[in-house]
N, C-alpha and C positions, 0 to 999 in steps of 0.2 A: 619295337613294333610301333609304327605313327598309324594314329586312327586318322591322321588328318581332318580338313575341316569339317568333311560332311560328317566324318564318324564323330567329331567333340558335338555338335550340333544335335545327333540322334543320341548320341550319350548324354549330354545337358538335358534333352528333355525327356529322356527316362529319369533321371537324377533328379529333372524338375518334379514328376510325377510323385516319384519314391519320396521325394522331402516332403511335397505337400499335401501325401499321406499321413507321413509320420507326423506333420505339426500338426492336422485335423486329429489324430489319432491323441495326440496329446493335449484334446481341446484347445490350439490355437485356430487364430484365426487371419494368420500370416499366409499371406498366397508365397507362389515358390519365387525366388528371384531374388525377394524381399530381404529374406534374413530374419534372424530375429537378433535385432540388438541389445534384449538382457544378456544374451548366450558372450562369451568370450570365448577365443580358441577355436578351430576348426571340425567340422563334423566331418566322419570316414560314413560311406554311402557303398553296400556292399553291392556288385550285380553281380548274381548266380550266373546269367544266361551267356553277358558276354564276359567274366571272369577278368571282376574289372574291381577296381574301388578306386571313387570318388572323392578327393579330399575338396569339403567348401568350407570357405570361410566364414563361418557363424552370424558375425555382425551384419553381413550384407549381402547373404547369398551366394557371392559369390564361388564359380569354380576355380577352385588352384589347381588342383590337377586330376588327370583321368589316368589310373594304374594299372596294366593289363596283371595279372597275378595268374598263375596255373589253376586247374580246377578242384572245388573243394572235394576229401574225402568224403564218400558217401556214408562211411560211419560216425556217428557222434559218441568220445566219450563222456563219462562221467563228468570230467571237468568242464568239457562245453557245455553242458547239461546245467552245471550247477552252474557256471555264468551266465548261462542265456536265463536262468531263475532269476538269477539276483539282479539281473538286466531290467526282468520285466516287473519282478518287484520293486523297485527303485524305480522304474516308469509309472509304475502306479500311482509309487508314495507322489512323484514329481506330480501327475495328475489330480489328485486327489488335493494335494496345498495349493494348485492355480487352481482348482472347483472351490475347496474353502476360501482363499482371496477374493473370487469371483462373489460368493455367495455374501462376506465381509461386504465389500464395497456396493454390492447390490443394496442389502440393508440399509447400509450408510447412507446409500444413495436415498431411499425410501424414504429415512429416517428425515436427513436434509431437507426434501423436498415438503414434508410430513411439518416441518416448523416453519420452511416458507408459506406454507396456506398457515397455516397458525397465528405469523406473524400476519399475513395480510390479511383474517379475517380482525383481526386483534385493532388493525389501523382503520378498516372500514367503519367497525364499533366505535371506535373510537370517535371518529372522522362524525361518527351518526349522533354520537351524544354530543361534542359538540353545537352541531347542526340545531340538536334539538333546544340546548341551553342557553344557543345564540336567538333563536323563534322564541322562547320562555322570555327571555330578557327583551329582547321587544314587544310582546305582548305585555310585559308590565310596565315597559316604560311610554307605551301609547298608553295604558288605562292611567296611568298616572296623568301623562299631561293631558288625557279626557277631564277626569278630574278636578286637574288644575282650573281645566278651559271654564269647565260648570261650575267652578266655584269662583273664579274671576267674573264669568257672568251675572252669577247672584250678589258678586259685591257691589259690581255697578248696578244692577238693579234696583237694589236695594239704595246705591247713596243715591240713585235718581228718583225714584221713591221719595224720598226722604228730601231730597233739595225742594220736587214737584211741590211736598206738603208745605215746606216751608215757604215758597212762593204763593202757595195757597191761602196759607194764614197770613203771611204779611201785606196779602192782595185783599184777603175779608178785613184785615186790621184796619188797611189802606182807606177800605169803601165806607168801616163805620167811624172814622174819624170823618172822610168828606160829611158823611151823613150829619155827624153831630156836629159840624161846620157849618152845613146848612142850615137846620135849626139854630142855631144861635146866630146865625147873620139873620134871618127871617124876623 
């Protein structure tokens, strides 16, 4: 029996639907087509309605093939019973380690970002003292060469001072030798 193209087309996008149930269902967040490429090996895709299954290939979505199969008994036993447990328990467990992983890497993530402000308040401080020790060390090395400046000025002051007197006294020396020159030529 050929579904041909229109029926592979209306079966892909039931099959699309059904997958991208199932990966939502499994907290992914792979649209249908996609694939999921941790998966190796192909996923079987059952449909009740047109008594069909699906094989896709895991990695990339893709359809291999559309199966028509006869229609299921409407009795389940025991043993389908306790597969389809063990199915959805093992669905769980699978969900439950991608929520743990999820919640892992979250954290991580937290964590990472948690040292990146760490680190950068750690270089701004850093950057600020610094800043500050760099402003410390030129305020004391302006008051130094203030300083310097005042205490250069009071030395010349001082030898000018000091030369002024001695020009002073040797200018009074000067005037009482004229003086007692005069007197004695008189």
């Amino acid at each position: 029996m050929s579904l041909g193209n229109r029926g592979c087309r209306t079966q892909a996008s039931r099959v699309g639907r059904t997958l991208a149930i199932l990966l939502l269902h499994a907290g992914g967040a792979i649209a249908a087509g996609q694939g999921i490429p941790e998966l190796g090996g192909t996923l079987w895709i059952t449909d009740e309605r047109l008594n069909t299954v699906t094989r896709i290939e895991a990695a990339t979505g893709k359809i291999l093939a559309v199966i028509p199969v006869g229609a299921q008994e409407t009795t389940t036993t025991e043993t389908e019973a306790a597969v389809n447990t063990q199915y959805n328990t093992q669905e769980k467990t699978v969900v439950a380690d991608y929520q743990a992983k999820l919640k892992a890497l979250q954290a991580e993530h937290k964590a990472n970002m948690q040292k990146l402000r760490d680190a950068r308040k750690a270089k701004i401080q850093a950057v600020r003292e610094r800043i500050k020790a760099e402003k410390a060390n030129i305020q004391a090395e302006r008051k130094a060469a203030l300083e310097k400046a005042k205490a250069e000025k009071k030395a010349v002051q001082e030898k000018a001072a000091a030369e002024r007197k001695a020009l002073q006294d040797k200018a009074k020396a000067a005037r009482e030798q004229l003086k007692a020159q005069t007197k004695t030529n008189r």
